[in-house]
N, C-alpha and C positions, 0 to 999 in steps of 0.2 A: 617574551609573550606579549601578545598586540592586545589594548586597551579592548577590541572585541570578545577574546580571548577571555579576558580575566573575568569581563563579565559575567559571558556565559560559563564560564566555571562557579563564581559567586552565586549564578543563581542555579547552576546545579546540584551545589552545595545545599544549598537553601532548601531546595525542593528533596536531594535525601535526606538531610539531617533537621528533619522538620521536628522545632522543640517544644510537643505536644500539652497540650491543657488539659489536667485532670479532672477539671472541674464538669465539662463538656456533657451535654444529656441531651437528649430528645433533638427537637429542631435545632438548636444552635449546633449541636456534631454534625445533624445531617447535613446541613448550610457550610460549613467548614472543609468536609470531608469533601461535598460534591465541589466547592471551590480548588481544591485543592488536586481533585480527579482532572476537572477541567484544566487546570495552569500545568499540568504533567504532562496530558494530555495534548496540548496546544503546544507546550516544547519538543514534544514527540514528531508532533506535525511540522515541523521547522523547512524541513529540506520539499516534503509535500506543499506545505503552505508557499514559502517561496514563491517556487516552480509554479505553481497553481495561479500565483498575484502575478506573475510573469505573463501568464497567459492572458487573465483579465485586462491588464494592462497598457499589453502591446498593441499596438492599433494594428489592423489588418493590412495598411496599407505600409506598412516597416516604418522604418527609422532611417532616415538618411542615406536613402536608397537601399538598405538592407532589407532584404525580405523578410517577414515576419518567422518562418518557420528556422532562418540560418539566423534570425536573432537567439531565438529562444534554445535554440542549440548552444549557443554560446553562452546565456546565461546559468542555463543548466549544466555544464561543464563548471562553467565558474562556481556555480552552490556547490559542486561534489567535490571541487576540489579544496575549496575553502573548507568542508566539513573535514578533509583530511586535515589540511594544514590546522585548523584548530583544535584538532585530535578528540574529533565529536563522532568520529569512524574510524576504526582501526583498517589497515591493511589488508586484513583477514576480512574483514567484513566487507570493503569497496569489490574485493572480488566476491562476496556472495554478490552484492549490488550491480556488477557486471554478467551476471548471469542471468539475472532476471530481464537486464535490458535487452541481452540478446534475444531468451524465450521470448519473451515480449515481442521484440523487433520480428523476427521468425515467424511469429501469428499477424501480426500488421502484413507481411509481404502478401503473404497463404492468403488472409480476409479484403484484400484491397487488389488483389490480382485479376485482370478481367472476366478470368472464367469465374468467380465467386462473386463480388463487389458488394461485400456485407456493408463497407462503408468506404468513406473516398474522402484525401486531403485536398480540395481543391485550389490551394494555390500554390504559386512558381515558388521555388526555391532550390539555392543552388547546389545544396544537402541533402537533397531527395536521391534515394536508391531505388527502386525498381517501384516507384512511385509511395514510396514511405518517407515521410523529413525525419532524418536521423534522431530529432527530440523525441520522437515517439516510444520508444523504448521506454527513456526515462520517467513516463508517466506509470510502467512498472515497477520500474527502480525502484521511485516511490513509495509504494508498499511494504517495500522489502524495509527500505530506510527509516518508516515509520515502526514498522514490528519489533527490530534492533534496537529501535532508542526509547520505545516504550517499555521493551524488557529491562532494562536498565533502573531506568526513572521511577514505574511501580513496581519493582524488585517482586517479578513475576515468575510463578514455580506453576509446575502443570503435575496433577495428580492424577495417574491409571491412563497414561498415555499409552495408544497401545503400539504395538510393536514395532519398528523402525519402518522394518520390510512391508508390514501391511501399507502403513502409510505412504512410502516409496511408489508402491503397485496402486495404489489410489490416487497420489498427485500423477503417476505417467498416463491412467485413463483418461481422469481429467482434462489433459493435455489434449490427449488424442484426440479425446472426443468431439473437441473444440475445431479440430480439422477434418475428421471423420463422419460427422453430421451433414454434412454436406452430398456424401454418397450413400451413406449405408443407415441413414435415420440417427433423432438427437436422442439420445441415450440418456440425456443429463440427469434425471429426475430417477433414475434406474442405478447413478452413479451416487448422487445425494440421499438416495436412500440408504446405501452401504457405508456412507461417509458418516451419516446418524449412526448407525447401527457401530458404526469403530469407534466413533468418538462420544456413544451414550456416556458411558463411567466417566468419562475425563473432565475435568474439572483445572480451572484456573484460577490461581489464588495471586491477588495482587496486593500493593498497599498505596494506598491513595494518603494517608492524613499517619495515624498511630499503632491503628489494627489491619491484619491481615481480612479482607472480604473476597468471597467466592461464588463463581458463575459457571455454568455452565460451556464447555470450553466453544462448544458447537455454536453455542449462543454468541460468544466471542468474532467468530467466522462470520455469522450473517449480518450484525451489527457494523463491521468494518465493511464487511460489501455493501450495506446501503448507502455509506457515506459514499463511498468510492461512484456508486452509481449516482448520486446528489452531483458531486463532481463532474461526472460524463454527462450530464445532462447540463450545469453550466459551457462547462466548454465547445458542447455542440452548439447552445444557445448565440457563443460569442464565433462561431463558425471556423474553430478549429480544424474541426472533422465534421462531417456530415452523414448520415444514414440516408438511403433512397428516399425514406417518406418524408423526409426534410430539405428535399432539394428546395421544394418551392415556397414552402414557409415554415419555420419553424414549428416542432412538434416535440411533447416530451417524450423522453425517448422509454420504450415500451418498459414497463416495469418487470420482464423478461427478464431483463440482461441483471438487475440486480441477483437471480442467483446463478446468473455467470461469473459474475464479480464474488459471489460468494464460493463458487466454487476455486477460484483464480488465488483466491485468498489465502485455502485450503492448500492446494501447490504452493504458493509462496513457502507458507508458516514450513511446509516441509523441507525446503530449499535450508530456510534460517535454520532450521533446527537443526541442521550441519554441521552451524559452528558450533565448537565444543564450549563455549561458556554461557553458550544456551541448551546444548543437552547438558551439560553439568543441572540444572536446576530442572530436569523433565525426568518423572517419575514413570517408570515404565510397567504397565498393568500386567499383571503372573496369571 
C-alpha cells in the first residue's frame, strides 16, 4: 500500500469512526457537526475537486506544447485511475462512472453540433471528436464520482423512494428532453414538476458528526446542481467552453441552467442507484 494510500484510508477511518462528545449542545454541536459535514463533504469532492484545480490551473495556452484540452484528458485519466488503484472506486462503480461520461459525452456532441451550438470548445486539441475534447465527459463523471463517495462517508439511507421504474422513466425524459427542446419545445419545468411530485415523500438521512439528520431528498437534487452550476460558471470564466453570449466578453452564465444541472443530477442519482450497495440502503415507498 503507497504512503498515499494509507493516508487516505487513516483519514477515512477517522472521518467514519468519528469518536463523538457527549457533552456537545447548542452552538458547539452545531460548529462541530457543520465542521465535520464540510471535511466529508470536501473528501467527497476529491476526484471533482482535482479535475476542477486541473482546469483552473492549466493555462490555456498548454504545457510544453501540449494543448490544454489533451492535457486535461490526461490528468483526468490519471485521477480515475489512481482512484482505482487506491481502491477509493470499486470496479463496479468506475463502470457506473463510465456511463455517465459517455451520456455526457453523447450530449456535448448533440449541443456543440453546428446545427444546435448551445455552446463551443474553442481550442485545438488533438483529442477532439466531432468537435468535443474527450475530457469533457469527465466533468459528468464527476457527479457520479461525487454521489458514490458521499454515500459512503455520510452512510446515506433514502426513505419512500419511489419506485425503481418511475424514476427510470423520469431520468430517460430528462434525458431526452435535453435533446428534444430543441424541436418540439422545453418541457423541463413540466418534467421537474413530476420529479417534486415522485420525490415529495423521500427523504434522505445522512450522518455528518454522531446523529443521524434529514432533508428533504429533492432538496438534496437542487443543492448539488447549484454547485455544479457555481462550477460551469467558473470554468466558462477561465474559457474552457464558452456559450454564444460569452463570445465577446465574459457573462455569468444564465441561472437557467442551474435547473438543468438539477435536473442532470436527478439522472445521475438514478444511474448510481444501480449499484446494489446503494440500493441496499434505499427504501422503497408502498
Amino acid at each position: 500500500m503507497t504512503t498515499t494510500s494509507r493516508h487516505l484510508s487513516r483519514l477515512d477511518g477517522w472521518l467514519l469512526d468519528i469518536a463523538p462528545q457527549a457533552d456537545l449542545h447548542g452552538v458547539p454541536r452545531f460548529l462541530v457537526e457543520f465542521l465535520f459535514f464540510g471535511l466529508k463533504q470536501a473528501r467527497a469532492c476529491l476526484f471533482a475537486g482535482l479535475f476542477f484545480l486541473a482546469i483552473f490551473i492549466t493555462p490555456r495556452t498548454g504545457v510544453m506544447g501540449i494543448p490544454r484540452y489533451d492535457l486535461l484528458l490526461v490528468i483526468a485519466l490519471a485521477i480515475q485511475m489512481a482512484m482505482i488503484g487506491l481502491r477509493l472506486e470499486t470496479v463496479t462503480e468506475f463502470k457506473a462512472i463510465c456511463l455517465f461520461h459517455i451520456v455526457g459525452f453523447a450530449l456535448e456532441v448533440f449541443k456543440t453540433s453546428a446545427s444546435i451550438q448551445s455552446w463551443a470548445y474553442p481550442d485545438f486539441a488533438w483529442t477532439k471528436l466531432m468537435g468535443v475534447p474527450l475530457f469533457a465527459g469527465f466533468m459528468y463523471a464527476a457527479i457520479g464520482s461525487y454521489i458514490i463517495q458521499a454515500w459512503r462517508l455520510l452512510d446515506i439511507r433514502i426513505q419512500h423512494h419511489p419506485p425503481y421504474w418511475m424514476a427510470a422513466l423520469l431520468a430517460l425524459a430528462i434525458y431526452a428532453n435535453f435533446f428534444t427542446h430543441h424541436y418540439i419545445g422545453d418541457y423541463r419545468w413540466y418534467i421537474a414538476a413530476v420529479a417534486i411530485g415522485l420525490y415529495a415523500r423521500a427523504t434522505v438521512l445522512f450522518r455528518a458528526y454522531d446523529r443521524d439528520r434529514k432533508m428533504p431528498f429533492i432538496l438534496s437534487f437542487i443543492l448539488i446542481g447549484f454547485f455544479v452550476w457555481l462550477a460551469e460558471n467558473i470554468s466558462t470564466f477561465f474559457s474552457v467552453w464558452r456559450y454564444p453570449n460569452q463570445i465577446g466578453i465574459w457573462s455569468i452564465v444564465h441561472l437557467g441552467k442551474w435547473s438543468s444541472w438539477t435536473l442532470m443530477v436527478i439522472m445521475t442519482f438514478t444511474i448510481v442507484a444501480s449499484l446494489k450497495h446503494i440500493r441496499a440502503t434505499i427504501h422503497i415507498a408502498k
